[in-house]
C-alpha positions in Angstrom: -94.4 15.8 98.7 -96.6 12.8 98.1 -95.6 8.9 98.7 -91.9 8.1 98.6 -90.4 6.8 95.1 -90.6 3.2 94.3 -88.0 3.4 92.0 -89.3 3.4 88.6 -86.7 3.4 85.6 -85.6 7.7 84.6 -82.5 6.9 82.5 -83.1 4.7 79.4 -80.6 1.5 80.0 -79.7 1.5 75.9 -76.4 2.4 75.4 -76.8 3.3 72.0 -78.8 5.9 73.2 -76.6 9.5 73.5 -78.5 11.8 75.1 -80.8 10.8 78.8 -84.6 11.1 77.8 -86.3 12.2 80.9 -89.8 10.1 82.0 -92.6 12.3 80.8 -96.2 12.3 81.0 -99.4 13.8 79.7 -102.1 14.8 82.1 -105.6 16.0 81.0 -107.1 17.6 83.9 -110.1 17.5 82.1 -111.8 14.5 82.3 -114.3 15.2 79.3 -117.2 13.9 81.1 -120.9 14.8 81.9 -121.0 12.1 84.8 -120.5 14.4 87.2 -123.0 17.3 86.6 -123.9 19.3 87.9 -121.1 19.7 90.1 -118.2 19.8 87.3 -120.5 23.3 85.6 -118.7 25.1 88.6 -115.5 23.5 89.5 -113.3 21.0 87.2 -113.5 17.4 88.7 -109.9 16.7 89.2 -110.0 19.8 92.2 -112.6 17.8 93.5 -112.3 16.7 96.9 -111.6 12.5 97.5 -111.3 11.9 101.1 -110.6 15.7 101.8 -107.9 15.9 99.2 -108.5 17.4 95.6 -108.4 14.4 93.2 -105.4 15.7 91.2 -103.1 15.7 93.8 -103.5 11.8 93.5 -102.5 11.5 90.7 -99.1 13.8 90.7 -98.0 12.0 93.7 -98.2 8.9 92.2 -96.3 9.8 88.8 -93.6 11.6 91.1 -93.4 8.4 93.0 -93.2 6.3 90.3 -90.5 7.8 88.7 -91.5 10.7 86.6 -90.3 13.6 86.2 -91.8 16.1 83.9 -95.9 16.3 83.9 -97.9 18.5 81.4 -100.9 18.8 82.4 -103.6 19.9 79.8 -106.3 22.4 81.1 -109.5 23.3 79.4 -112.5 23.7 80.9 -112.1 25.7 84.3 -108.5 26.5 83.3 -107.8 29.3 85.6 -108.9 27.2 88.8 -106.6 24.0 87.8 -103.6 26.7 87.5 -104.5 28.8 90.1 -104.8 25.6 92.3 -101.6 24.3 91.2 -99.7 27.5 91.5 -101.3 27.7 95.4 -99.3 24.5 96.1 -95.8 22.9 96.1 -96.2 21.2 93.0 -94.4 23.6 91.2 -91.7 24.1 93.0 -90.9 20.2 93.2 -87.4 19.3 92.8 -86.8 16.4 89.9 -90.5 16.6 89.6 -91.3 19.6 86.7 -95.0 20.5 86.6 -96.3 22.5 83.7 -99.8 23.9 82.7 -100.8 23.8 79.1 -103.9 25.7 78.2 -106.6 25.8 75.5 -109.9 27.2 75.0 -110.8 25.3 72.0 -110.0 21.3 72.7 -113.5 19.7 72.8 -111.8 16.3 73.1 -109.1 14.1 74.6 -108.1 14.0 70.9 -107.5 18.0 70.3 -105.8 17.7 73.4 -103.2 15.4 72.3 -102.8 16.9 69.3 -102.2 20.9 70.7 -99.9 19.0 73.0 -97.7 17.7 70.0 -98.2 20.6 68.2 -95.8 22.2 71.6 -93.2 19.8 70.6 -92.7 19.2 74.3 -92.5 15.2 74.6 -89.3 14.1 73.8 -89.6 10.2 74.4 -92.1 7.8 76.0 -94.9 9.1 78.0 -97.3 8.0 80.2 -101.1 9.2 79.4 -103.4 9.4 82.0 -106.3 11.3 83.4 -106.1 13.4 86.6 -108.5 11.6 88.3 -107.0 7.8 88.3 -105.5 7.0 91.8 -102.9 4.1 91.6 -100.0 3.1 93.9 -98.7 1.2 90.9 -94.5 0.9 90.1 -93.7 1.7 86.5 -90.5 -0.1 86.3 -92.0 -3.4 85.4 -94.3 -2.2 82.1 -91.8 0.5 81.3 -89.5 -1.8 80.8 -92.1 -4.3 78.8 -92.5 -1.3 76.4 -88.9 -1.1 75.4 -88.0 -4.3 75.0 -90.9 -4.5 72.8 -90.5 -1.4 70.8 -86.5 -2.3 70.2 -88.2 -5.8 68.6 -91.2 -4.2 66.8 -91.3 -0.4 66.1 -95.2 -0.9 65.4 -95.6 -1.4 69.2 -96.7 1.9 70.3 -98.0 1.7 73.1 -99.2 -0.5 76.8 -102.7 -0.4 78.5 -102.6 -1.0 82.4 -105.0 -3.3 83.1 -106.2 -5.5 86.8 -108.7 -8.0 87.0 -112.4 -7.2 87.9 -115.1 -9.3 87.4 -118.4 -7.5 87.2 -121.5 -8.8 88.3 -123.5 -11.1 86.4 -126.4 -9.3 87.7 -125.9 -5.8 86.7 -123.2 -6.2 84.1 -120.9 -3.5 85.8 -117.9 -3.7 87.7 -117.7 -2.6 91.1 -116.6 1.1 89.7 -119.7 1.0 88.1 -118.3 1.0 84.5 -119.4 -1.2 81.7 -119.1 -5.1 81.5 -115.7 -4.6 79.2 -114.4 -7.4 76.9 -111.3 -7.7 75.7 -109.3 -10.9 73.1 -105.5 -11.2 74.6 -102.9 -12.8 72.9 -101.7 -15.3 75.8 -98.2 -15.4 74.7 -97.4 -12.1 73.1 -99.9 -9.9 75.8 -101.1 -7.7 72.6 -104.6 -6.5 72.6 -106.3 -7.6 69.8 -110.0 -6.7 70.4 -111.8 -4.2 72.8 -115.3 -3.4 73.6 -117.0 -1.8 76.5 -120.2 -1.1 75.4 -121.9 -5.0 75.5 -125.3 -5.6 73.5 -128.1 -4.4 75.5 -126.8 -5.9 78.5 -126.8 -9.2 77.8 -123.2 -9.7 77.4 -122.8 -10.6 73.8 -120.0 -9.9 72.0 -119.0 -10.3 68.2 -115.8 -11.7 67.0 -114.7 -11.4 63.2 -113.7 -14.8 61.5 -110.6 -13.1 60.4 -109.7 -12.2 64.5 -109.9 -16.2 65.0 -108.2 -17.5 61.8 -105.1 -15.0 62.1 -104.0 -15.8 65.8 -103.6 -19.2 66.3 -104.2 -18.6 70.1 -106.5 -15.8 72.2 -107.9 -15.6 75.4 -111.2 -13.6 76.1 -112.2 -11.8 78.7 -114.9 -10.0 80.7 -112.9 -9.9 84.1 -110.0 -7.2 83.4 -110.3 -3.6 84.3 -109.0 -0.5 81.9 -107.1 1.3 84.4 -106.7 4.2 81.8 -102.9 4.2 82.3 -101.1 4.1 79.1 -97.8 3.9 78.1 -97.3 5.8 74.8 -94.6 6.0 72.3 -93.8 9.3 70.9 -95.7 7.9 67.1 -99.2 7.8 69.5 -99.2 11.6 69.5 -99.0 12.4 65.4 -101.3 9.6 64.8 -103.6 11.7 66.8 -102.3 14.2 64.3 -102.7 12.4 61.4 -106.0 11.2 61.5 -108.7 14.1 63.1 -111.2 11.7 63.7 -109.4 10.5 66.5 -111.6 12.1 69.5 -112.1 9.4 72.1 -109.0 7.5 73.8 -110.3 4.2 73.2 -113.3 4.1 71.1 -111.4 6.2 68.3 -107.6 5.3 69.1 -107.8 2.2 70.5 -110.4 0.8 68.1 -109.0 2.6 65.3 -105.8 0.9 65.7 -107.2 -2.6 66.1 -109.1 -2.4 62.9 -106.0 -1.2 61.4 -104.1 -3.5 59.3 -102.7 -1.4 57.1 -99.7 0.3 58.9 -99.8 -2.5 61.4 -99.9 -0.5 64.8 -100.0 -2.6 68.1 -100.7 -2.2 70.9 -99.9 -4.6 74.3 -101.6 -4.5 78.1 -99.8 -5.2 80.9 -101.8 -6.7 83.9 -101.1 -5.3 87.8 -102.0 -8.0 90.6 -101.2 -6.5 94.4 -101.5 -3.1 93.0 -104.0 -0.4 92.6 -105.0 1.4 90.3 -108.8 3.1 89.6 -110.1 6.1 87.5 -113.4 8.3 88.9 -115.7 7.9 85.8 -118.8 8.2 87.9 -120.2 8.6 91.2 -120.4 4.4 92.0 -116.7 4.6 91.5 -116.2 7.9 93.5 -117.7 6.1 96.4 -115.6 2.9 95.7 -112.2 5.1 95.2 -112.9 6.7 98.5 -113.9 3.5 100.6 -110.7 1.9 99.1 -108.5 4.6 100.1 -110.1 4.8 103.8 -109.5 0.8 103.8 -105.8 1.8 103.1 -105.8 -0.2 99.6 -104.2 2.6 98.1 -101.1 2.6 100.1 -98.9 5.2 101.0 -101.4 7.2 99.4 -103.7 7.1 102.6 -104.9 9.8 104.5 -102.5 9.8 107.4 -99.4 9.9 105.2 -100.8 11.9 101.9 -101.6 15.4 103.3 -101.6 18.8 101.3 -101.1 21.9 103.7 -100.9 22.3 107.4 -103.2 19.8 108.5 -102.2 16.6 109.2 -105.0 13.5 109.5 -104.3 10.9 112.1 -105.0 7.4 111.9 -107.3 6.4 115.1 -108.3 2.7 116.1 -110.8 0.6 114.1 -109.6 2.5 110.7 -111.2 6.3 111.5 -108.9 9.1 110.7 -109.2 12.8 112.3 -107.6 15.4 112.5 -104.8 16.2 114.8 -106.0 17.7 117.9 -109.6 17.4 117.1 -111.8 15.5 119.6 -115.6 14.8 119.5 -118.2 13.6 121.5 -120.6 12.3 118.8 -120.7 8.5 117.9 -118.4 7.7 115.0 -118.5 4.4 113.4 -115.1 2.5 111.6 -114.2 4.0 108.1 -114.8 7.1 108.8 -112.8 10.8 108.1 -113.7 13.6 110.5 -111.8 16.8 108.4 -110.0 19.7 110.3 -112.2 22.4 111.7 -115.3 20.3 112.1 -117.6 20.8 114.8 -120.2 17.9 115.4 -122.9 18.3 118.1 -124.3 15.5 120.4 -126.5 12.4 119.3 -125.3 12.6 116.3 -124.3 9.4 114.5 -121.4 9.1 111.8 -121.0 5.9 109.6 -119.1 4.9 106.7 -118.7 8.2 105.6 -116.4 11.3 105.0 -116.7 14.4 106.8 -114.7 17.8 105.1 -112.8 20.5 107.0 -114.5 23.6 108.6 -118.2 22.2 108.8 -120.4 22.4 111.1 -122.7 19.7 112.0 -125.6 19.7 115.0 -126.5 17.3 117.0 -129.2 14.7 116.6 -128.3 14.0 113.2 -127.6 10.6 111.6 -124.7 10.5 108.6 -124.4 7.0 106.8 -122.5 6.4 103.5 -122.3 10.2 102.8 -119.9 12.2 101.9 -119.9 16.3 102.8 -117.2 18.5 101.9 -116.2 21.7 103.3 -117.6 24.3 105.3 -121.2 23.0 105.3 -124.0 23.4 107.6 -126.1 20.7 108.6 -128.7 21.9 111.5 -130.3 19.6 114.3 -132.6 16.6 113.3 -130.9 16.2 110.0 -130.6 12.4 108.0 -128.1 11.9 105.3 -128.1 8.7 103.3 -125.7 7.7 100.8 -125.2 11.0 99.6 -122.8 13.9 98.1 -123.2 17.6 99.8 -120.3 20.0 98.3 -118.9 22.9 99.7 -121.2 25.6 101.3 -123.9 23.7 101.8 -126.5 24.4 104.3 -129.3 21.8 105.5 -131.8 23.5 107.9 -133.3 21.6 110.7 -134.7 18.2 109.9 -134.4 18.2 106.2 -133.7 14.5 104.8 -131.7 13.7 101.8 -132.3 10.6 100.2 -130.0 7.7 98.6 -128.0 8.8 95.7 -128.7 12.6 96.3 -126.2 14.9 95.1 -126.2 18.7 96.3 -123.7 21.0 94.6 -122.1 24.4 96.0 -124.0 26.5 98.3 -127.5 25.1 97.9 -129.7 25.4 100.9 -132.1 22.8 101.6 -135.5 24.3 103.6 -136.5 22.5 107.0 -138.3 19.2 107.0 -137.8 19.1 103.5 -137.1 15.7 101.8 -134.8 15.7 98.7 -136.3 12.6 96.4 -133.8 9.5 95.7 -130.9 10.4 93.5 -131.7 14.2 92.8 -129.1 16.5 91.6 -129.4 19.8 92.9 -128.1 23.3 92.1 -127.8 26.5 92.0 -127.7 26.5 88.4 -130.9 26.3 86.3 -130.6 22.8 84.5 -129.2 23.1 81.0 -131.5 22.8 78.0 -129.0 20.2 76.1 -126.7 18.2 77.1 -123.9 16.2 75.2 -124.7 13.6 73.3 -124.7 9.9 74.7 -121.5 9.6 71.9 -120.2 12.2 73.5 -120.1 11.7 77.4 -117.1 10.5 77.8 -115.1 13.4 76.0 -117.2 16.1 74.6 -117.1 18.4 77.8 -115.5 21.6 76.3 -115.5 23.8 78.8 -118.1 26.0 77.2 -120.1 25.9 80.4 -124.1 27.3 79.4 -124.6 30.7 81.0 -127.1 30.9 84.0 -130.9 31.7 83.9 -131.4 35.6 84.9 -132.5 34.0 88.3 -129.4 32.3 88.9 -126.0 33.2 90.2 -123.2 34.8 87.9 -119.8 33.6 87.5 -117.0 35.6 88.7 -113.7 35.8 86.4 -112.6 32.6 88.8 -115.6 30.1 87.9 -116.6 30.7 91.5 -120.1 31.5 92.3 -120.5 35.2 93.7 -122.1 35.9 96.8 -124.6 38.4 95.2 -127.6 35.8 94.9 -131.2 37.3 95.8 -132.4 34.2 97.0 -136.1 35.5 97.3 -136.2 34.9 93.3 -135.2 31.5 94.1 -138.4 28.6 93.2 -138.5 28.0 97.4 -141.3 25.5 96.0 -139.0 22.8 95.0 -136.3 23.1 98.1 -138.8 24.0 101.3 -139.2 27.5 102.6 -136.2 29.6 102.5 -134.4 26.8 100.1 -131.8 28.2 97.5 -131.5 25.6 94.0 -132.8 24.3 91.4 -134.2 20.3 91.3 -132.7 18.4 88.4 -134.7 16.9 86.4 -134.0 13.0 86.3 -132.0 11.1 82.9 -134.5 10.0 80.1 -134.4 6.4 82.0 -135.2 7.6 85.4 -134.7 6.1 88.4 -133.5 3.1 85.8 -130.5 4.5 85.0 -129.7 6.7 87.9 -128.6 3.8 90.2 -126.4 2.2 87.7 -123.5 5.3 88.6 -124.5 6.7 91.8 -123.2 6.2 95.6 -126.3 4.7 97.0 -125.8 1.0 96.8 -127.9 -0.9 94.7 -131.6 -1.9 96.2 -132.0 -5.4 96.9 -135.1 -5.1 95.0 -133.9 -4.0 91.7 -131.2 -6.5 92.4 -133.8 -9.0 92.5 -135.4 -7.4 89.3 -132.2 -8.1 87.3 -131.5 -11.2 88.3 -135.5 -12.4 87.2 -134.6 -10.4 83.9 -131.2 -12.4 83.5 -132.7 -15.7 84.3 -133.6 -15.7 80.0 -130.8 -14.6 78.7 -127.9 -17.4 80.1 -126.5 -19.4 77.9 -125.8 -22.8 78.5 -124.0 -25.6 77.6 -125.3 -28.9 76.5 -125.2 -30.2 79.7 -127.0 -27.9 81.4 -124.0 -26.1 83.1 -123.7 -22.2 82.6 -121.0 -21.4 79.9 -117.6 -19.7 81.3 -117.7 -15.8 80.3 -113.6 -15.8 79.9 -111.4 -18.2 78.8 -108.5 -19.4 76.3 -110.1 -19.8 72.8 -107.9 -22.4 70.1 -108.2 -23.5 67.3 -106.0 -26.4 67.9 -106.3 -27.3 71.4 -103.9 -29.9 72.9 -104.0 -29.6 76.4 -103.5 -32.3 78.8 -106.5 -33.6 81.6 -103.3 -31.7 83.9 -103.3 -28.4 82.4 -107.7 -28.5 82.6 -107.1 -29.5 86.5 -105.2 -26.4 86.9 -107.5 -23.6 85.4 -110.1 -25.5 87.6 -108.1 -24.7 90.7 -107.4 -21.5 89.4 -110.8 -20.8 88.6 -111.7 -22.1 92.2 -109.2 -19.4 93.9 -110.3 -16.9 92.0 -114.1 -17.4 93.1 -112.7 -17.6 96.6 -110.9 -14.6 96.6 -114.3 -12.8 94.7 -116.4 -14.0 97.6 -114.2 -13.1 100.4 -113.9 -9.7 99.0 -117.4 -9.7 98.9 -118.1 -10.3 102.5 -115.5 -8.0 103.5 -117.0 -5.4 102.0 -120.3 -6.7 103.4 -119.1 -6.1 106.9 -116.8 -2.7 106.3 -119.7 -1.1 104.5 -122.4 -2.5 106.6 -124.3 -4.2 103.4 -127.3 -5.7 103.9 -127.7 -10.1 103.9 -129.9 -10.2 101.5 -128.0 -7.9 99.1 -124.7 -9.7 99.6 -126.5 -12.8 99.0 -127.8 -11.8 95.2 -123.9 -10.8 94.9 -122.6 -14.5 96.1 -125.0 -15.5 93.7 -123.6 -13.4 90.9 -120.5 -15.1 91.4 -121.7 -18.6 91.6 -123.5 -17.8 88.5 -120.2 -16.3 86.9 -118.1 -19.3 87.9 -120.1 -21.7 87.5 -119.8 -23.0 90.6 -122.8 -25.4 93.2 -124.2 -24.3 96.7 -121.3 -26.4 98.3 -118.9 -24.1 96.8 -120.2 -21.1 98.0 -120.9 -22.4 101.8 -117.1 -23.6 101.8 -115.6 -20.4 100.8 -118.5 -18.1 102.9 -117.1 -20.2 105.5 -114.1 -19.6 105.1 -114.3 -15.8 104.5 -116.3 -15.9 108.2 -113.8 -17.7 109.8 -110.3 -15.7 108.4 -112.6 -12.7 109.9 -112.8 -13.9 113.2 -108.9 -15.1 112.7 -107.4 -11.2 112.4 -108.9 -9.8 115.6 -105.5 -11.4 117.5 -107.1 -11.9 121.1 -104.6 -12.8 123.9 -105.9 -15.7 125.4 -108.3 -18.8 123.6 -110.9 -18.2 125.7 -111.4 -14.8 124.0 -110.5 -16.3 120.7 -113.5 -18.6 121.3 -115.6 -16.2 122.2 -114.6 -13.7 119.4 -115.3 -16.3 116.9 -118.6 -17.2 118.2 -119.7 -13.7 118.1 -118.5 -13.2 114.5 -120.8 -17.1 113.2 -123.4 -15.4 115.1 -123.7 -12.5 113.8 -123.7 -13.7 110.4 -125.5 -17.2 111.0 -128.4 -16.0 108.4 -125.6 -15.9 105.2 -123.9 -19.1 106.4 -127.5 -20.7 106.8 -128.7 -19.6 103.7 -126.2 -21.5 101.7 -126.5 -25.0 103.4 -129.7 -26.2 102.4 -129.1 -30.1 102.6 -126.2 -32.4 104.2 -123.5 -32.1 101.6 -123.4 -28.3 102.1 -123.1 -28.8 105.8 -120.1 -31.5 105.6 -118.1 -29.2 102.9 -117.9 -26.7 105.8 -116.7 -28.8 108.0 -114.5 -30.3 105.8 -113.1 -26.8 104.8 -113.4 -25.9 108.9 -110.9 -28.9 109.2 -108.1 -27.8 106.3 -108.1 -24.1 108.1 -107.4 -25.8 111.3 -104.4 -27.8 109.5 -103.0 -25.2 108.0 -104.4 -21.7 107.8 -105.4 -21.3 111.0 -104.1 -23.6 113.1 -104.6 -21.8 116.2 -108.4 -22.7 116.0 -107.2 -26.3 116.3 -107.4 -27.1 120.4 -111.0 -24.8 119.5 -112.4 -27.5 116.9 -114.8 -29.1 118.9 -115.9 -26.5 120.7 -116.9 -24.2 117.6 -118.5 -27.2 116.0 -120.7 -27.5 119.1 -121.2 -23.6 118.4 -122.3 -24.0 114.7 -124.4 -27.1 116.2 -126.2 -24.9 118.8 -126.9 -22.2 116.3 -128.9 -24.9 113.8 -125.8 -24.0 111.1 -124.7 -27.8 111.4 -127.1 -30.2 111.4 -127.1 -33.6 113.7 -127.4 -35.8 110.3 -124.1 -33.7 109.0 -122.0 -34.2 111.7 -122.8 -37.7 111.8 -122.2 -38.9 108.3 -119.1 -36.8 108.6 -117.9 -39.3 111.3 -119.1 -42.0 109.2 -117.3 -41.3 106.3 -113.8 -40.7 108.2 -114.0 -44.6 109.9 -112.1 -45.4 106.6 -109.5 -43.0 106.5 -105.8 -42.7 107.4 -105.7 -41.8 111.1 -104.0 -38.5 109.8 -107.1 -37.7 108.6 -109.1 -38.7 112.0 -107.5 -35.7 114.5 -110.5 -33.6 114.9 -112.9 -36.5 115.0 -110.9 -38.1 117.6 -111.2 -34.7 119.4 -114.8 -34.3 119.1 -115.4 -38.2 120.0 -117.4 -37.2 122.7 -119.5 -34.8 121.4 -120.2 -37.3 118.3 -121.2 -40.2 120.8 -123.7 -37.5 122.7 -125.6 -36.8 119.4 -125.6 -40.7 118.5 -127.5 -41.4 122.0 -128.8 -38.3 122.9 -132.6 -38.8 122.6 -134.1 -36.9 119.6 -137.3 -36.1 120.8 -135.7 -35.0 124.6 -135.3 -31.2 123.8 -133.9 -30.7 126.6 -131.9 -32.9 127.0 -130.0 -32.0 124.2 -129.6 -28.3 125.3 -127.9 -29.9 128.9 -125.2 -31.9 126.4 -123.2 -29.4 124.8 -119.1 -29.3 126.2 
């Protein structure tokens, strides 16, 4: 069940050691957070669905892969559904793969959980603490091993963060899971953590370093660009420190931070940084919509929806990246990076994109589905529109309701006809609670002690689920439409302001442009003008060589490559808007500090390596495949060539792809050059000075102008008033 193993290290290489310490793990299947109310007052998040499978399942396939083999998982809140779930699988019956439930009523924190699970005595050796809602195809064997050597040297190293590199945007201050703009001071050498904040000042990215942090390391590197992936490797000592000191609530602004301050017993704890793998935690909504896309885009590999299935139903893999189930057909129009769950029914005229659809639903015809996801056995009648939104199980949507961006519908509401649910409202059958945790709170202080229901509401059976005994005529229909069923949530103290920030809808171009007037004040820059570099290496003697400065340039230059093409790519997978992508290649030139040329070459490039992967038989279809992909997005690459030197670095950049990337657009230079030329990307003037500026060079550096010679001489005598004329010249 779940992926097959990587191969991660079970039996402790020491041979000093007497006795084989089996790979354990800690699993809190409650993720003590409010983020995801009110959906989590009636079913624990780690059973909810991600792409049709309940999020837990995730993560046990992944610690069985990687080499684990006994999981404790601690329930809380909705106890009886985690076990019951688990008990209705194959989890339990696993072999070299032991599952066990621990229970208790009376944890309010990740903190009392650690410490009832050491009161058990159950962990024997090294664990690995995580959350069962972090998906990650991530081998162990590498920071397992990292840990040991470490602890054999230094017995006050208790313990390894996972952690991958994310930049967030300069504009919003949030990474792309939509959690806070984190910053963290590395020891380069020794990997140890020695400062950690996630909470910056008002936004603005300021951070506060004490003297003594720089004066004792002689060497740190600081960082805004690295993701907590909220994997730890723990020594045994991490769980009676939880013990010893009761003010230890929150993983890592107690433990963590606790430990930092620290320098009394001299506690230490060490990251180790993942590159090609993956690894996320659901904290919010933005990053249950990221999680989801990135599994659909097969990031998450093996755990994909075609080879990670729970039950009889088995998802197939179809072309252009749309999964379905097996046997399943449907006539309704079904866009790439899309899930169609077993059981569904969808009518005709109705138009599915970018979005995952659950297992027994029934969906009518006429309706259009973007960016959305719907769970199981819901109801969506004809003339329907669903944008960027979450509909749970049970759901029903009469005929020609609308939900806006960033709505959220929990279990079993029913929505009235022609009735519009307002951007990002939360609605449910459950009266919204008078008081909720505390913003010091959110991120642990879900007990479990879920508020009982108004008198109008629904009742809780003795398995959280909601009864079916619901008179719905003492239901408000005012706020849902005639015959609706639910209760409108009333919005967070910031409004619409802070409702954005964690939810699925993506981010309006306009309060986009908003932040980036507001951020314009608050960049801090050097003395010549040039934005200051949010990461870096910090010394206090600093020797390095004009060499070593020419290499964090280039690195720094692939990195904001790499940021840029990701960004396109998820500009054309997720069909985001030019103007939005445009405020996020911004972001990044802002972030890198980089000049218009630098972001035309690598748009450029990102356009180009698109057109490169459709693999067409013949170069006549190549060429046509590659002028349909410039034209399509000929108002990005326009935007960023505003003068000559723009224009030349792309065809400079078009000319190293053709050398050595890409070299089957070689015989194709010319021809795509007169392309870009015809589509006003490329001016006349650039092309020319291009030539101009190549009469000098080595005739190794001449092949492509030598190819388009002709071309070149048409634009030198080509009249420049004779329009058309110059429409009859291109080859």
């Amino acid at each position: 069940m779940g992926a097959q193993k990587k191969g991660a290290s079970r039996v402790s290489e020491d041979p000093d050691e007497l006795t084989r310490v089996p790979l354990q793990a800690i699993l809190l299947a409650d993720s003590f957070a409010t983020t995801f109310r009110p959906i989590t007052l009636e079913r624990p998040k780690v059973l909810l669905p991600l792409v049709n499978v309940p999020m837990i399942n995730y993560t046990l396939a992944w610690l069985e892969s990687a080499g684990v083999e006994e999981v404790f998982v601690f329930c809380c809140a909705h106890s009886k559904q985690v076990i019951h779930y688990l008990e209705s699988t194959e989890w339990f019956s696993q072999p070299n793969f032991s599952v066990q439930t621990i229970e208790s009523h009376n944890s309010v924190s990740a903190g009392d959980a650690l410490r009832f699970v050491y009161e058990r005595n159950v962990i024997h050796g090294d664990f690995v603490l995580i959350s069962g809602d972090t998906v990650s195809n991530m081998s162990l064997t590498q920071a397992l091993q990292e840990h040991k050597d470490r602890k054999k040297k230094d017995s006050n190293a208790v313990m390894t963060m996972v952690i991958k590199r994310s930049k967030p945007s300069v504009i919003t201050r949030q990474s792309r899971l939509g959690t806070d703009e984190l910053f963290m001071a590395i020891d380069p050498s020794t990997k140890q953590l020695l400062y950690y904040e996630d909470k910056s000042d008002n936004l603005k990215g300021v951070m506060y370093l004490d003297k003594l942090l720089l004066a004792d390391n002689t060497s740190l590197s600081l960082h805004n660009d690295k993701q907590d992936c909220y994997i730890d490797i723990c020594s045994p000592e991490v769980l009676s420190l939880f013990t010893d000191n009761f003010d230890y609530q929150h993983l890592r602004r107690h433990f963590v931070k606790g430990l930092l301050l620290d320098d009394i017993m001299g506690y230490k704890i060490f990251t180790h940084e993942i590159h090609s793998s993956y690894a996320a935690r659901i904290d919010n909504f933005r990053s249950y919509d990221t999680v989801s896309k990135d599994i659909i885009q097969r990031w998450t590999y093996p755990l994909v929806p075609d080879v990670m299935f729970f039950g009889s139903s088995v998802t197939k893999l179809e072309r252009q990246v749309m999964y379905r189930a097996s046997g399943q057909s449907c006539s309704a129009h079904i866009d790439p990076f899309s899930v169609i769950g077993e059981g569904t029914k969808v009518g005709n005229n109705t138009s599915i994109s970018h979005s995952v659809i659950g297992k027994g639903c029934t969906i009518g015809s006429n309706i259009s589905i973007e960016g959305s996801y719907v769970w199981d056995n819901v109801i969506i009648e004809d003339g329907c529109k669903l944008s960027h939104a979450i509909v749970c199980d049970g759901v029903v949507m009469k005929s020609g309701s609308v939900l806006e961006p960033g709505v959220v519908l929990s279990f079993k509401v029913v929505i009235g006809p022609q009735f519009v649910v307002p951007s990002y409202s939360k609605v449910s059958l459950f009266q919204q609670p008078t008081t909720l945790d505390s913003d010091e709170e959110l991120e642990y202080a879900d007990s479990g002690i879920v508020e009982a229901p108004s008198v109008d509401g629904p009742m809780d059976n003795s398995n959280g689920e909601i009864t079916s005994e619901i008179k719905t005529e003492r239901w408000p229909t005012s706020q849902l439409g005639a015959g609706g069923v639910g209760y409108i949530w009333s919005l967070s103290d910031g409004g619409h302001d802070e409702e954005w920030r964690h939810s699925v809808a993506p981010i309006t171009a306009e309060k986009l442009a908003e932040l980036t007037d507001a951020m314009d004040d608050d960049l801090e820059l050097a003395p010549d003008g040039s934005i200051l570099p949010p990461s870096g290496d910090l010394k206090l003697d600093s020797n390095d060589s004009e060499d070593d400065d020419n290499n964090v340039f280039r690195d720094d230059s692939i990195d904001f490559e790499k940021e840029v093409e990701a960004t396109f790519l998820r500009a054309v997978h997720e069909n985001i808007k030019v103007d939005n992508v445009i405020l996020e290649i911004n972001s990044l030139r802002l972030s890198y500090n980089k000049v218009t040329a630098d972001c035309a070459g690598a748009l450029f490039y990102s356009v180009m390596k698109l057109a490169q992967e459709s693999k067409p038989n013949t170069a006549s279809e190549l060429l046509q495949h590659i002028c349909n992909v410039i034209t399509r997005w000929k108002k990005l690459l326009k935007y960023y060539l505003a003068d000559i030197d723009e224009e030349i670095e792309v065809i400079l950049r078009f000319e190293e792809m053709c050398l050595e990337s890409a070299k089957e657009f070689s015989p194709l230079f010319t021809k795509i050059l007169c392309h870009l030329y015809d589509q006003e990307i490329i001016q006349e003037d650039a092309i020319l000075r291009w030539d101009d500026e190549k009469r000098d060079a080595d005739e190794s550096d001449k092949v492509f102008v030598k190819q388009a010679e002709k071309f070149i001489q048409w634009l030198r005598e080509a009249p420049e008033e004779d329009d058309d004329e110059e429409e009859e010249g291109d080859e």
